[in-house]
C-alpha positions as CSV (number, residue, x, y, z in Angstrom):
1,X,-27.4,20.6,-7.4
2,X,-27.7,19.1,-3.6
3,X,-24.9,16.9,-2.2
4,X,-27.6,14.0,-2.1
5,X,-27.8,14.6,-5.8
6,X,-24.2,14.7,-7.1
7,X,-23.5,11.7,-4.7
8,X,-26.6,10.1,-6.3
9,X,-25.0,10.6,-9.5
10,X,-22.9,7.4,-11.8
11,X,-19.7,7.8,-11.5
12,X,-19.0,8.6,-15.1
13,X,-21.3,11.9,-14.5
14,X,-19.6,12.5,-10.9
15,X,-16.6,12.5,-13.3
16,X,-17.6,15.0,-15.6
17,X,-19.1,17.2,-13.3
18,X,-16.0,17.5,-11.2
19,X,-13.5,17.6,-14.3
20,X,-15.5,21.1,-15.0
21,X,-14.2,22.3,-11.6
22,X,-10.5,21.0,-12.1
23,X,-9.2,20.0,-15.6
24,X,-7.6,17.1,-14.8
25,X,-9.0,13.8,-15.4
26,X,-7.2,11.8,-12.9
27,X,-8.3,14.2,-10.0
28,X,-11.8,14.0,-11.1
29,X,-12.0,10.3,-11.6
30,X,-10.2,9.6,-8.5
31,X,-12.6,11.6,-5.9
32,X,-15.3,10.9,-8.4
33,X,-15.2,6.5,-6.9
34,X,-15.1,8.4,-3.2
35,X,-18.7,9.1,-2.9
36,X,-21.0,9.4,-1.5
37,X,-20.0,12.1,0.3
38,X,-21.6,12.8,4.1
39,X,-20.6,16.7,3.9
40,X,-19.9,19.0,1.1
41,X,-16.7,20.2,3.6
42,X,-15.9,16.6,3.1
43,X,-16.0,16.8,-0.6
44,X,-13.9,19.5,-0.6
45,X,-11.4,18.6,1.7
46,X,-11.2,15.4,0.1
47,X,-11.1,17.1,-3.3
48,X,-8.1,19.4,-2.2
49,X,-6.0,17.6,-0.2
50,X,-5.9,15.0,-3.3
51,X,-4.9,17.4,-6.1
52,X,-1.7,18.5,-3.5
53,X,-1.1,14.8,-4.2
54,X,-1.1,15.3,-8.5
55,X,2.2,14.9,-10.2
56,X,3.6,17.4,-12.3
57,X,2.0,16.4,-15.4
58,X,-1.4,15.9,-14.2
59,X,-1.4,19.4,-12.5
60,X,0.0,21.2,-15.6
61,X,-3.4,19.2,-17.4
62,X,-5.4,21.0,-15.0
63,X,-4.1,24.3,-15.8
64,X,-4.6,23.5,-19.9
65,X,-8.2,24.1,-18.6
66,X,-7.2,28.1,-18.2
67,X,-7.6,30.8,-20.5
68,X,-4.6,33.0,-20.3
69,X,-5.3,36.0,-17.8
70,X,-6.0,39.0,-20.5
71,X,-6.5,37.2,-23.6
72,X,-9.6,38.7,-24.6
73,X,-10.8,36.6,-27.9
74,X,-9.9,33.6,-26.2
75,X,-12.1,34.4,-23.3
76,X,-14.8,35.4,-26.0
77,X,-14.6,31.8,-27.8
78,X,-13.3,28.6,-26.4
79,X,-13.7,29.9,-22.6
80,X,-16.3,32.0,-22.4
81,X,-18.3,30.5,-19.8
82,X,-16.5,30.0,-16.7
83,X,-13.5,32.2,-17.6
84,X,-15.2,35.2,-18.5
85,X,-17.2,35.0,-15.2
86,X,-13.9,34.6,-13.5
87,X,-11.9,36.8,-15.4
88,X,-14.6,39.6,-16.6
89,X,-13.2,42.6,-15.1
90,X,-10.0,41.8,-17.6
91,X,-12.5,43.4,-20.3
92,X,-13.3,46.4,-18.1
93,X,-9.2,47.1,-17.9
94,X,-7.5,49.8,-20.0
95,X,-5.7,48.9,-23.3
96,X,-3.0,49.0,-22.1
97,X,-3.4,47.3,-18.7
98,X,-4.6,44.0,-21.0
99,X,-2.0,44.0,-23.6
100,X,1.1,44.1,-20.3
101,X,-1.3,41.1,-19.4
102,X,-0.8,39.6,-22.6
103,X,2.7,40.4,-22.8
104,X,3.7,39.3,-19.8
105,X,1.6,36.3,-19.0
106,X,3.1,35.1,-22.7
107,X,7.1,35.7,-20.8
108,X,6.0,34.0,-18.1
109,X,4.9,31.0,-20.4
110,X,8.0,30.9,-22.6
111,X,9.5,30.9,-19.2
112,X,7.6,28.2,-17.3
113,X,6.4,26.2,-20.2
114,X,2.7,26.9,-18.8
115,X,0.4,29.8,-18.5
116,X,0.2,32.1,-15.6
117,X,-2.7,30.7,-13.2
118,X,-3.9,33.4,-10.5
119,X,-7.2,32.8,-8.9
120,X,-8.8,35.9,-10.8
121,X,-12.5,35.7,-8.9
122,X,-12.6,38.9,-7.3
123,X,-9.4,40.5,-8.8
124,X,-9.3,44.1,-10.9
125,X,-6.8,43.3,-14.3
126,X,-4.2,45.8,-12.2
127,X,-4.1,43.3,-10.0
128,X,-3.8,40.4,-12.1
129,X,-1.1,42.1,-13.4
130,X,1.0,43.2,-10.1
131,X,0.9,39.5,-9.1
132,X,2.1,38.4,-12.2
133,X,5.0,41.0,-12.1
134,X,5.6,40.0,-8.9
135,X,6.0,36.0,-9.2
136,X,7.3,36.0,-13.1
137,X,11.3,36.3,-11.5
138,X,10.7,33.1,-9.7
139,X,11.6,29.9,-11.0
140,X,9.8,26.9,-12.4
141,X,9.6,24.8,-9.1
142,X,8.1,27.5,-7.5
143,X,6.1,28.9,-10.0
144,X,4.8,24.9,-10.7
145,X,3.8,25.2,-6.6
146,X,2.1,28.5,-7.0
147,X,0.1,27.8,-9.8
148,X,-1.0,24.4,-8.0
149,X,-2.0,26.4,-5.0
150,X,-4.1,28.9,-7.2
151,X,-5.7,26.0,-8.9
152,X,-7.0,24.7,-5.8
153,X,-8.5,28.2,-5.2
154,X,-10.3,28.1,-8.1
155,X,-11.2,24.4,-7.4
156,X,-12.5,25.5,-4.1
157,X,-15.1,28.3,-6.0
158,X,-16.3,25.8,-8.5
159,X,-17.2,23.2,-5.9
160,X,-19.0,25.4,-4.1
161,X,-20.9,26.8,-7.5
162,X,-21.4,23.0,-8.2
163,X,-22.8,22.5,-4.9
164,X,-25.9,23.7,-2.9
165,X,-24.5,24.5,1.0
């Protein structure tokens, strides 16, 4: 859709269109009431420089909108739209590249109390999986900050699928 056209939209579907790019219903209602919009760099600047504002809580909701990286029937079922365009190549990875996903990504939740959230557009599984090596030793705080910066990555791509530039 245009810019003209989302802006033209009521509130309540603003809402919902935007809660599809970011799970987290505050977020979208709050830069739903902000249009109309005069640039979609506005919308998106607007749009990201809010969720750095979300509290802890309202970020994690935003990350219950994930499927875990490498877990496959999930991605078949409840996520299969967005989440297996975004996280496809995890299919094309080796056995055993997908089940150290698993693993580890299910460490790093017992850990953190919230799944592992990498912005996987673009990424092999091997990558997934170095990142996820590399940030499981670091604590909560951090790991909270790191997942909300990834987020806002994957924000950033849906916005711009949403919207016509």
């Amino acid at each position: 859709m245009t810019l003209q056209e989302f802006n033209q939209l009521t509130v309540s579907d603003r809402t919902k269109q935007l809660h599809d790019c970011c799970h987290c219903q505050w977020w979208a209602e709050t830069l739903a009431i902000k249009a109309p919009f005069d640039s979609f760099q506005s919308l998106l600047t607007q749009g990201l420089a809010l969720f750095e504002q979300a509290n802890e809580a309202q970020i994690l909701e935003a990350f219950k909108g994930h499927a875990k990286i490498g877990d496959i029937e999930l991605l078949r079922s409840k996520f299969a739209g967005k989440a297996t365009a975004e996280q496809g190549q995890v299919m094309q990875a080796s056995d055993e590249t997908i089940q150290a996903l698993w693993q580890l990504n299910q460490d790093y939740e017992d850990q953190n109390g919230f799944i592992f959230i990498v912005c996987a557009t673009g990424k092999s599984a091997e990558e997934m999986l170095n990142i996820l090596q590399s940030r499981i030793s670091n604590t909560r705080a951090i790991e909270l900050k790191n997942g909300a910066a990834e987020q806002n990555k994957i924000t950033e791509i849906r916005l711009t699928q949403l919207i016509e530039n």
